[in-house]
N, C-alpha and C positions, 0 to 999 in steps of 0.2 A: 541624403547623407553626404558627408563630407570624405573628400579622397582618404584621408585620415583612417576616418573612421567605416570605408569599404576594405582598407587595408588590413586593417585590423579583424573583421570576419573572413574575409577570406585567407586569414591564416589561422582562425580559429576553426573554420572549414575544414581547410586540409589538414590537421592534427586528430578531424575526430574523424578523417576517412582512415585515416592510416590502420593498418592492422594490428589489430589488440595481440600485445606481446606484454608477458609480465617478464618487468625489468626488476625483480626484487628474487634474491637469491632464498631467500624463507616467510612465509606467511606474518605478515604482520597484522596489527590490530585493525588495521586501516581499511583491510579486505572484507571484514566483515559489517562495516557501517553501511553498506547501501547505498554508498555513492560509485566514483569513478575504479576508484582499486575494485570494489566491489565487482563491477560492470567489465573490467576489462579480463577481471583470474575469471568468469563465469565465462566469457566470450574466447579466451585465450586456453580454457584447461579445458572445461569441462565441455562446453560446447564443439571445440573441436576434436576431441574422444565421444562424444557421444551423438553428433547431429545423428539428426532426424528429422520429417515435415512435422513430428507433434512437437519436438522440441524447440526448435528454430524460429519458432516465434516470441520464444523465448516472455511468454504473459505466464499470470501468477499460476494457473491450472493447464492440463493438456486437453483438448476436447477431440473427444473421437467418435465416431460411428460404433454400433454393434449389432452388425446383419444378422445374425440368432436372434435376435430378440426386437419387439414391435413397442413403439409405445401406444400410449393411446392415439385412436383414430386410424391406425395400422401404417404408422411410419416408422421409418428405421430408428429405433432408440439410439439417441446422442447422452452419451457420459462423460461429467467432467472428472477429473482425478488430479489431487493436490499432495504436495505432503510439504512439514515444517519443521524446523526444530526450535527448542526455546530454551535459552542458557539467561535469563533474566536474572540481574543481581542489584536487588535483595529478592528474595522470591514471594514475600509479603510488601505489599507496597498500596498506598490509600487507594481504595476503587476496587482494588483488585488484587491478584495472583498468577504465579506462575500455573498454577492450574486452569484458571477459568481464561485466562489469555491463549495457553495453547487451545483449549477447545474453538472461543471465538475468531483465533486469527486463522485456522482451518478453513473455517464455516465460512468467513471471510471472503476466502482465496477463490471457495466454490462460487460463492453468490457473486466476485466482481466477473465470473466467467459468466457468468448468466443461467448458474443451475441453483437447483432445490437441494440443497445439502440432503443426506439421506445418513452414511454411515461414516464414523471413524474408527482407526485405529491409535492405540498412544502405547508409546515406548519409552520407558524410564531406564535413563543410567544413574543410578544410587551411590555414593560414597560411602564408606563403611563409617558408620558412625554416626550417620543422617538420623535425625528423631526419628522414629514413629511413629509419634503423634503429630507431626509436620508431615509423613507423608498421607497419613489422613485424611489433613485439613486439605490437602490438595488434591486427592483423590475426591472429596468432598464437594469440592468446587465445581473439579470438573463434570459431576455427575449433575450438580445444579447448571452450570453451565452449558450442555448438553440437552437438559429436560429444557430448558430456555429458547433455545436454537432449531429444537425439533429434531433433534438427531439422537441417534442410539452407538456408542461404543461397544464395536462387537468383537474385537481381538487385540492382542495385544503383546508386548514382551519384556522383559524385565534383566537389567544386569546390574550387579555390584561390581564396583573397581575399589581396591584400594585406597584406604586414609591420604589424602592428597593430591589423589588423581583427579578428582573435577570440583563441584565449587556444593558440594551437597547434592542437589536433585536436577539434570534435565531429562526435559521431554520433548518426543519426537512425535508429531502427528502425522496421519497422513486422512484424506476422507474423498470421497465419492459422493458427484451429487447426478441428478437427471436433471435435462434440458428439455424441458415442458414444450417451449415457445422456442419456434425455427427464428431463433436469436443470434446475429455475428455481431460478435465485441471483439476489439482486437484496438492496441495503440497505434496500428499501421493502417487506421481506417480514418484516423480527423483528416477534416477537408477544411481549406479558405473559409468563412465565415459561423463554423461554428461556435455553439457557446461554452463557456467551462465554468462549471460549477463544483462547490465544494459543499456539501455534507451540514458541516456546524466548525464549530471555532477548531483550530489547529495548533498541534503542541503542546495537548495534555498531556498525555503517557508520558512521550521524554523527558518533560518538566518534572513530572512526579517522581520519576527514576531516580534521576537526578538528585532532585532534592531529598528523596528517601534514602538515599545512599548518606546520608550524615555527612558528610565531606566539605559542605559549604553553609556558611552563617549564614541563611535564606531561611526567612519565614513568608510562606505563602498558603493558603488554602485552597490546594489544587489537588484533585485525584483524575487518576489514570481513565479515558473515555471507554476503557475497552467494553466492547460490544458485541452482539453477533448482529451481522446487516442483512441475514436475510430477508428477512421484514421487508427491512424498508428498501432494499433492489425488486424486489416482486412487487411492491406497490410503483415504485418507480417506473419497470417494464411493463405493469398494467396498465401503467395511464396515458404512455407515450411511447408509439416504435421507435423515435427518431434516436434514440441513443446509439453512438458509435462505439464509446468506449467508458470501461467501468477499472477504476483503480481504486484498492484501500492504500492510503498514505502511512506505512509502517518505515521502517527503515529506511531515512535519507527524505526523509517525510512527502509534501509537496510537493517542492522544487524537483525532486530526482523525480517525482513520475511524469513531471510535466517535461521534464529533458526529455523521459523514455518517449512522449509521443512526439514533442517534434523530432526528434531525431527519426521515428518510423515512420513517422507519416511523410516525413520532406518540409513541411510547415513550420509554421513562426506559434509561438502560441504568447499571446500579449496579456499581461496580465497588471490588473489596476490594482496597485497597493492597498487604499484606501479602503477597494470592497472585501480584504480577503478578512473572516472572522478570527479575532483572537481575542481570547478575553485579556482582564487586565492584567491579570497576575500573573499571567504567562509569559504578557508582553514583557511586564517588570521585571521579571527574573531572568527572560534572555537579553535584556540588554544591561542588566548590572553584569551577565556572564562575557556578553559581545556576541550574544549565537543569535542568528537569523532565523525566526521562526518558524519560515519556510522549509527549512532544512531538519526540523524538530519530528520526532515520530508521533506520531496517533494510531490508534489502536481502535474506532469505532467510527470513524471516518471514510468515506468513498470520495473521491475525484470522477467528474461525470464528464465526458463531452458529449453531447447532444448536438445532429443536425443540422445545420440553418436549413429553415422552411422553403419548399419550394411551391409554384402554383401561385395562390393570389394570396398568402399568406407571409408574412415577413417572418425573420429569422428570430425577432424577439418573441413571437407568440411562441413556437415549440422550447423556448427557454423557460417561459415563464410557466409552459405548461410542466415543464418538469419539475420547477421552484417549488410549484405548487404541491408535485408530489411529494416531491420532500419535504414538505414544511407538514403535509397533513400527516405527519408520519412522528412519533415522539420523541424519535432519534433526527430524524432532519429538522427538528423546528427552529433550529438557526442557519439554517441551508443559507444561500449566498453565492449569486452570478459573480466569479469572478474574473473572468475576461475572455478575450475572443481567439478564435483561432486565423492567423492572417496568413499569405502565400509567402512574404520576406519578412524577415529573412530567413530561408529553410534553414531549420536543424535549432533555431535558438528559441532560448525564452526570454521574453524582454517585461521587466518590470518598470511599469510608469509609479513614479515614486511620489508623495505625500509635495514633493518639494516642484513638483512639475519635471522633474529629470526621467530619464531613460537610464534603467541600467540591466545589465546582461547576469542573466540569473542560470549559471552554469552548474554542472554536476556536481556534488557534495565532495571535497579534497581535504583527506583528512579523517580524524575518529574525533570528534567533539563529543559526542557520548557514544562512549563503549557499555555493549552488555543493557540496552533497552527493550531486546525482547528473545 
C-alpha cells in the first residue's frame, strides 16, 4: 500500500474504535436500516442498559445452557432464543407477506445460530380500521409458513391502537430453537484464510419492496426470496464442522454482515465482485436507482464463513465441501464462494471490483430503503 492509502485506514480505524455515542437528538429513519446508525443506537442505548455475556456478542439469537434439563445422550440442553419485529410496507408484496416473512425471518435467526427452530411466539399491533380479511390472509400465511419450517406457534398477544397510530398490521415474533450438535458460530470466530460464501443471488426482498411500493416507473420481474433456512443450515452442519459463522443477510444486506465480522473477528474479509450472485433484474434496477447490491436486503439467504483446512488438506476443499452442501440443497442451488477471509487489513471489507480495482466496502450510511422488513 501506498503512505496515502495506510493513512487513510488508520484513520478509518480509529473512528470505528471510538465509542459508539448517538449524536442525533431524535430517532431517525436511518436507525433502523441495518447499517451504521443502526449499529451504533444498538451499541450506544441499548447495549449499554442492558449488557450481558448472552448479549454482548451481540449475534442474531442468544445461546444458553439449561442445567434442568438433558438433551439427547445426557448433555446439558443448549437453547437458542430470538425475537423480531416486522413493520414491512406494503404488507403484500410478489413472493410473499408480512406474515410468512415474520415467521421465516424468526426461523431464520434460530437456524444462523445453529439450532432446530422448535416454537414461536407472534404479537400483532392492529390499526383500527385494518380489514379482516387482510388480517386473515396473514394469519394464513403464517400458519402455512410455520407447517413449512417445522415449527408450531404456541402463544401470542394482540393490541389495537388508534386510526393513524401505525401503518395497518405489525408483527413481533419471538422463537426458541434446540442446539442438537455441540456447534460455536459466532462473527468473532473468522480466522486468516477462510472462505465466505453466500447462499444464492442477493437483493431480492429489497428489490421487490421497493418496486412494490409503486413509487418508481421500474418494471422487473422479481419476487421477494423469503424463506425458512433451516433445511438447508442442518444440511450444511451435516456435511461439514468447519463452519465458523452463520449470518442471514436481512437488513443492510451483505455488506453490513460482512462489516459485522471483520470488525469481530480483527480480520480483512476480501471479497471478488465478480463471484458474488445477482440476478439481472436486480442488477438493473439497483443501478438505474444507484444502490449497491451488496447493501440490498434478502430474506432467504445465509452468509457462511467456513474454516480453512488444516492437516494435509487445503483450504479450498472444506469450501467446496460446503458449496456442495449448499447447492444439494434447493434453496442453495445458486450458492457461491465469494471470497476469502485475510489478516490486513483488520476491521475492513475490501471489494476487488470487475474493473481490477480495490475498494472499501464500509457500513451501510444512510436509509436507501426504508420499511424492508
Amino acid at each position: 500500500m501506498t503512505s496515502r492509502e495506510e493513512q487513510v485506514l488508520e484513520r478509518v480505524d480509529r473512528a470505528r474504535r471510538r465509542k459508539a455515542r448517538v449524536r442525533e437528538e431524535h430517532i431517525t429513519m436511518a436507525h433502523g436500516a441495518g447499517g451504521r446508525a443502526t449499529q451504533t443506537l444498538i451499541e450506544a442505548v441499548f447495549l449499554d442498559a442492558f449488557r450481558n455475556p448472552l448479549l454482548e456478542p451481540l449475534e442474531d439469537g442468544a445461546v444458553f445452557q439449561v442445567p434442568a434439563f438433558t438433551a439427547p445422550g445426557g448433555a446439558v440442553a443448549r437453547l437458542a432464543f430470538t425475537t423480531d419485529s416486522y413493520v414491512v410496507s406494503p404488507l403484500f408484496f410478489p413472493g410473499g407477506d408480512i406474515g410468512d416473512l415474520a415467521v421465516n425471518g424468526t426461523v431464520n435467526d434460530l437456524a444462523v445460530c445453529g439450532a432446530r427452530p422448535l416454537y414461536l411466539s407472534a404479537g400483532f399491533v392492529l390499526e383500527e380500521g385494518f380489514p379482516v380479511e387482510d388480517l386473515r390472509r396473514v394469519a394464513a400465511s403464517m400458519a402455512r409458513a410455520a407447517a413449512a419450517a417445522g415449527v408450531a406457534i404456541v402463544t401470542g398477544d394482540t393490541k389495537v391502537v388508534q386510526r393513524g397510530r401505525a401503518d395497518g398490521c405489525y408483527v413481533t415474533t419471538a422463537g426458541v430453537g434446540l442446539l442438537d450438535r455441540d456447534t460455536r458460530l459466532g462473527v468473532a470466530r473468522a480466522r486468516p484464510g477462510d472462505a465466505v460464501l453466500v447462499s444464492g443471488p442477493i437483493g431480492e426482498h429489497g428489490v421487490t419492496i421497493m418496486l412494490a411500493r409503486g413509487e418508481l416507473e421500474i418494471e422487473a420481474d422479481v419476487t421477494s426470496d423469503t424463506a425458512p433456512l433451516n433445511g438447508l443450515v442442518a444440511a450444511l452442519l451435516q456435511a461439514t464442522g468447519s463452519v465458523r459463522c452463520l449470518r442471514d443477510a436481512t437488513r443492510g444486506g451483505v455488506a453490513t454482515v460482512l462489516n459485522e465480522i471483520a470488525l469481530a473477528s480483527g480480520v480483512a474479509v476480501v471479497v471478488d465482485e465478480d463471484a458474488v450472485p445477482v440476478r439481472p433484474d436486480v442488477r438493473g434496477a439497483c443501478e438505474l436507482l444507484g444502490i449497491d447490491p451488496l447493501y440490498v436486503a434478502c430474506e432467504g439467504r445465509v452468509v457462511v464463513v467456513v474454516a480453512g483446512d488444516t492437516g494435509g488438506n487445503t483450504a479450498g476443499n472444506t469450501a467446496q465441501d460446503a458449496l456442495a452442501a449448499l447447492r444439494g440443497h434447493p434453496l442453495g442451488a445458486d450458492a457461491a464462494i465469494i471470497g476469502r477471509v485475510a489478516a490486513d487489513p483488520p476491521g475492513l471489507v475490501l471489494l476487488r471490483t470487475a474493473f481490477g480495482g480495490t475498494r472499501i466496502v464500509d457500513m451501510l450510511v444512510g436509509d436507501p430503503l426504508p420499511r424492508i422488513c
